[in-house]
N, C-alpha and C positions, 0 to 999 in steps of 0.2 A: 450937732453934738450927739443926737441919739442914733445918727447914722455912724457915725466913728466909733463910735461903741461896739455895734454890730460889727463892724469889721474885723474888730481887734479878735471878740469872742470867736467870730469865721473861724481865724488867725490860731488860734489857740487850740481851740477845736481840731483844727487840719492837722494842725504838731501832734498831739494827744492823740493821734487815732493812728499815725504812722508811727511813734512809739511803739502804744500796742503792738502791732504788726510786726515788729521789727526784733522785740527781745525774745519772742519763740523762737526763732533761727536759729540766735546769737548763742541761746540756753541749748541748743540741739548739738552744734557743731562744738562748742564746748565739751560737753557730755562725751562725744564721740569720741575727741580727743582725747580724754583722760581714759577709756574702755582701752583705746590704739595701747597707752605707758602700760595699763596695767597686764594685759594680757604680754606684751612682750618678756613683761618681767618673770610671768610666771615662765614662758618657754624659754627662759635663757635661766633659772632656777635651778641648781640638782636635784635629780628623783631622790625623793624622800624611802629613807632606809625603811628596810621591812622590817616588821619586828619579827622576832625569831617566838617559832610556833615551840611549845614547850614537844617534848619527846614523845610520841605513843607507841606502847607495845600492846603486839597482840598476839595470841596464839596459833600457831600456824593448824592446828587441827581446830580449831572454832574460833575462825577471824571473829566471828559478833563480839567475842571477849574482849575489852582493851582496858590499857592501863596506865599510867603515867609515870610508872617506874617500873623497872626488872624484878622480873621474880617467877615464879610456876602460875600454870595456869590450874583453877579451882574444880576444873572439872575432869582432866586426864591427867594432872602433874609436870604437865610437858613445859618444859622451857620456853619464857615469852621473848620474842623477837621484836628487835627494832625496825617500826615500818619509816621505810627511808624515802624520803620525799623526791618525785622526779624530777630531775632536773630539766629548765630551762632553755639553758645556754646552754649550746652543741660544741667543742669546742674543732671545729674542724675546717680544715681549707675548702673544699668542697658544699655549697649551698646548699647541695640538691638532695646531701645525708639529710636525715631525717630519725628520731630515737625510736621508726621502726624496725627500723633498720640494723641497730645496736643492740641484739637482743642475746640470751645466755648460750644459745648456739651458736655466734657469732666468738662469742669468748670463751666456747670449750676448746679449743687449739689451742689456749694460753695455760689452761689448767686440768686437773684432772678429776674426775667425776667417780662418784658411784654409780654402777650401772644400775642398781635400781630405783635410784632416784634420778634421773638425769633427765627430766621434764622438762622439755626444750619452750613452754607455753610461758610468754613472760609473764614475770611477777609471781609464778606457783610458786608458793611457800613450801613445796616439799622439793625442790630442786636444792641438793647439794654439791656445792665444787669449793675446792680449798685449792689453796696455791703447795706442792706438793716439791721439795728441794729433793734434787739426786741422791739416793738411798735410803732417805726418808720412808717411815711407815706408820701410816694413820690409818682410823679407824673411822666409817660413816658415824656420823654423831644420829643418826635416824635409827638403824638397824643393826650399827654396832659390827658389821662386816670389813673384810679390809677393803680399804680403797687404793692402794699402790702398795707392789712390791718395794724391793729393795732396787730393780733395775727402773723404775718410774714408771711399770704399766700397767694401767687398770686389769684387777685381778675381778674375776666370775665369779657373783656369790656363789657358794656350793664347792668352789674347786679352791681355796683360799686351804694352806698348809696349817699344819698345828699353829697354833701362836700361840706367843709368851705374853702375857696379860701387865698389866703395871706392877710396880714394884711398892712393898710399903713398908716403913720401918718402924718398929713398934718396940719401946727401951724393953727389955729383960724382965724388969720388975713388972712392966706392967703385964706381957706375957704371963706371968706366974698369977697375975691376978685374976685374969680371964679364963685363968687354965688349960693354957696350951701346954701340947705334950708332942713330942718327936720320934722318931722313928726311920729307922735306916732302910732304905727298901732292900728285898735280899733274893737272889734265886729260893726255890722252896720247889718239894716232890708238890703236888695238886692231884687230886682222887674228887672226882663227886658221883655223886648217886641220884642214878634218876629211880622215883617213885613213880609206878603208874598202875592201875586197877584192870584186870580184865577176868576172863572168866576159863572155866575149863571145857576144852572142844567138845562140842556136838554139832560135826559137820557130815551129814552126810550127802551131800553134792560133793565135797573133795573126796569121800571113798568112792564114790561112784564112778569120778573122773578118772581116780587109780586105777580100777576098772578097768572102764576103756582103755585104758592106755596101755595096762598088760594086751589084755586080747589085741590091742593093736600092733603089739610086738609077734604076738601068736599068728596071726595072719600072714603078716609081712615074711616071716622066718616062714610057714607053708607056701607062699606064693612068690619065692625070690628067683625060681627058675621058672613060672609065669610068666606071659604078656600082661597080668595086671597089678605087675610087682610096685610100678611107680606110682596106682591108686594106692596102692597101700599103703607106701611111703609118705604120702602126704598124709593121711588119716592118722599115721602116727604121726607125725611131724603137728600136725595138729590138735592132739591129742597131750603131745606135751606144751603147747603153748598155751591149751589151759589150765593148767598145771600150775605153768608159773604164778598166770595169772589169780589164780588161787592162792599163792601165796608158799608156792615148794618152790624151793632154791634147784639149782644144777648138780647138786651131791645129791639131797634125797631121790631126784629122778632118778639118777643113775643106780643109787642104791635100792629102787624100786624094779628097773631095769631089770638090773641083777637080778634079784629074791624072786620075781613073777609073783609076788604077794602083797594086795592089800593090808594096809594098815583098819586093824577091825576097831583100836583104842578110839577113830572117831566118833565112833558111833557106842560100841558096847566093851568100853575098855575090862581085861580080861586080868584076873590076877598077878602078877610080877613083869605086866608087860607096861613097856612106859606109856606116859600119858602127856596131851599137848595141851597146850594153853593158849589164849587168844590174849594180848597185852596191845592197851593199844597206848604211843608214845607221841606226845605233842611235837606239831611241826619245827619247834625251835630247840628240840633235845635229839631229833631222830640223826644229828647228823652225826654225835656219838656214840650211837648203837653200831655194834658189830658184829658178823655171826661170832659164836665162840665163847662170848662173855659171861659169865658167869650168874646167875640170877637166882633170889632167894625167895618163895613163894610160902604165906601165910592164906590158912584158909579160915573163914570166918566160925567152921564148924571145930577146928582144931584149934582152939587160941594157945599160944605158946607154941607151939610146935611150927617147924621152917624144914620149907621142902625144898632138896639141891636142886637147879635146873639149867640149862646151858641156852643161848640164845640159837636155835636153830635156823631160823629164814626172817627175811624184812618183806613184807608184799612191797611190790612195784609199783601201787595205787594207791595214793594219798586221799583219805575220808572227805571230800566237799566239804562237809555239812558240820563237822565237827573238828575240822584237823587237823587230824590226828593219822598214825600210819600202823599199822596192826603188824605186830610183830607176835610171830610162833614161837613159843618155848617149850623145848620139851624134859619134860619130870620123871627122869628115869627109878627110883623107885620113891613109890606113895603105898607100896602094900596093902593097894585096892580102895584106900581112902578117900581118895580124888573122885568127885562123880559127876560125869557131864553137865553142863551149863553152872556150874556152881562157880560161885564168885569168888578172885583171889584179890590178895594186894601182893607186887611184885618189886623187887628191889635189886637195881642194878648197879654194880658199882663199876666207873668208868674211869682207867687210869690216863690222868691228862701230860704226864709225864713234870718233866724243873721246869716251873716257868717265875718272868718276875711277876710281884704279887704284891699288893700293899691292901690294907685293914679298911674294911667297905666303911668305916668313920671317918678316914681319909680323902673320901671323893664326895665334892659336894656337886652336885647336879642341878643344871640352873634351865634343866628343860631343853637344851638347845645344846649343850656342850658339858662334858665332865672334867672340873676342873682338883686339880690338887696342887695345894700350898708347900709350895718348897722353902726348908729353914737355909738362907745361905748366911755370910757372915756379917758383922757389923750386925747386927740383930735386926737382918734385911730376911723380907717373906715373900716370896715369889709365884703369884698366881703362872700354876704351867697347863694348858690341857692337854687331856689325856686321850685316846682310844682303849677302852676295855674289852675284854674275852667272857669266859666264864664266869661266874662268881660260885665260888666255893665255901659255902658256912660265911666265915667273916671276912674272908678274904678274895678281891677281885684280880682277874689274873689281867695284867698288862700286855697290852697288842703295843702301844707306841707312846713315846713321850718321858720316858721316864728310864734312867740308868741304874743296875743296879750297885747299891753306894751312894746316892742319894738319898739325903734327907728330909720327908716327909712329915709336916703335921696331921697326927692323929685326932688330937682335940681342940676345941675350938676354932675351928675353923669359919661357923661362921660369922661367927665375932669377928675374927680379921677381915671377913670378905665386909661386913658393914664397914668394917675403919679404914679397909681402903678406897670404898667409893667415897665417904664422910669428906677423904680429904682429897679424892680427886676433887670433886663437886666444890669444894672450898679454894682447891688451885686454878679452876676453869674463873671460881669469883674476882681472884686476885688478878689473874692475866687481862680480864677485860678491863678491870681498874685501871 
């Protein structure tokens, strides 16, 4: 009995231990299989949509700037730009393209550029190209230059024709509010007077030069039936080219010539004999100085009193250091009053003959270019630029831009120049809307 007992426990025992043994397996290959379901499910799943990154701008002159909406940037005012995210997908038949490949030199053939922005470096924020339609004419949004004629070809900054600027229309009344005022542009006579300070001559190196240059006539004239006739000739010949360069025209020589007489007024001017003057005229006036012209000389000992005098010679030699270009005038009578090195003020009047002409209130100047507001109708104000000339008192003489019979704004001008950028800048917001 207690042997069958034992047996059975053997029995039980053996089953119990190959159990064991047997449900780690059973639990492994289990497991494995359900890893096998679930991983297929996920590769046969749809890729899970990206969530869309909110928008950033930045500024193209201080990228560290960004922002989460449109607007200037805080530190130059410049306009924030939308940084656009690179794409992925390539959409192309060819494998082997690559998005180094597709870069803004790649798509200048399609569109038209400002030459001086046209940074071929991808991703520089200072590259501009627009899509430009046949006869179309835009303006670089960077530098404000034209970027296409009317024929579609990139134009050169610097060589870019007058332009007509945008147009802005502003009701009548409110004109009158602002206090604009008009004005017809017209032919007009033009006169201006140049002021300039110089002093009364005490030159004696150019009497000295007259000098020589008699005696070198005196020579030449004893020695013309000589073998040393031709030294002679050059001595004189030489003798008038410093002359000039002193500052005597080719009349006075001749009229020195003639006389065989020094002028002694340089040096020790003699009663009822005329007297010269040194004036000297800034490099941006000299170009309407003339010999001939008429000039009215104040001396600081005489106040009131004006001495007639005519412009005699212009030296050949523009001052380095100052300049300025010394023009000779001579004071034919001073009844001895005039006296070497003493200071004048001289005043020239220069007739610039009809030219057009508009009211220096008229032209606003924006550094770069002179622009004037033209009244056309429908109570329309047309930024036009101009080339100016002279300017006379109040009025600047017209080189180009402007016909005369047209209608200029004299006042407030730059009222209007703010209310036409107000609503460009407010058109550019609409358009991207």
């Amino acid at each position: 009995m207690v042997s069958k007992s034992k047996q059975l426990f053997t029995i039980a025992s053996m089953f119990f231990l190959f159990f064991l043994s047997v449900i780690p397996y059973t639990l492994q290959a289990v497991f494995a299989q359900h890893e096998g379901h679930q991983m297929q499910e996920k590769s046969q799943a749809p890729p899970a949509k990206k969530t869309s990154a909110k928008p950033l701008y930045y500024c193209p002159m201080h990228p560290s700037y960004t922002s989460d909406r449109p607007g200037d940037c805080p530190i130059c005012n410049m306009k924030l730009v939308l940084k656009e995210e690179a794409k992925e997908d390539l959409k192309t038949d060819s494998p082997l393209i690559t998005k180094r490949e597709i870069t803004p030199a790649k798509e200048k053939n399609l569109q038209e550029v400002c030459v001086e922005h046209s940074c071929t470096m991808e991703g520089c924020p200072m590259h501009v190209r627009v899509n430009i339609k046949p006869g179309e004419r835009l303006m670089c949004p960077v530098c404000g230059e034209v970027i296409s004629t009317a024929s579609g070809k990139v134009v050169e900054i610097g060589k870019a024709p007058l332009k007509t600027a945008r147009q802005v229309m502003i009701t009548a009344k409110k004109q009158q509010l602002i206090g604009v005022k008009t004005e017809e542009v017209k032919r007009m006579p033009l006169s201006k007077t140049i002021r300039a300070a110089g002093k009364i001559a005490y030159d004696p190196e150019l009497a000295i030069a007259q000098e020589e240059f008699i005696q070198a006539i005196k020579n030449e004239d004893n020695l013309k039936d000589s073998s040393l006739i031709e030294r002679a000739k050059s001595l004189t010949e030489a003798s008038r080219r410093k002359l000039k360069l002193l500052g005597m025209s080719e009349a006075q020589i001749a009229m020195l010539k003639e006389k065989k007489s020094a002028q002694t007024s340089l040096t020790l001017p003699e009663a009822g004999e005329s007297v010269w003057a040194y004036v000297s005229i800034y490099e941006y006036e000299i170009g309407l100085i003339k010999t001939g012209l008429l000039v009215e000389i104040e001396a600081i000992a005489y106040p009131g009193e004006v001495f007639k005098a005519e412009v005699s010679a212009i030296s050949p030699v523009l001052d380095a250091a100052s300049r300025t270009n010394q023009v000779r005038v001579e004071i034919k009578e001073s009844a001895g009053k005039l006296k070497p090195e003493m200071f004048v003020n001289a005043s020239i009047k220069v007739d610039l003959g009809s030219k057009i002409a508009v009211r220096d209130s008229s032209v606003l100047d924006t550094g770069l270019r002179k622009i004037v507001y033209l009244s056309l109708e429908d109570d329309t104000l047309e930024a036009r630029e101009v080339r100016l000339g002279q300017k006379v008192e109040d009025y600047y003489e017209v080189v180009d831009g402007l016909e005369e019979g047209d209608v200029v704004v004299t006042s407030g001008n730059f009222l209007i120049d703010s209310e036409s950028k107000l609503k460009s800048a407010l058109e550019d917001v609409d358009h991207k809307h």
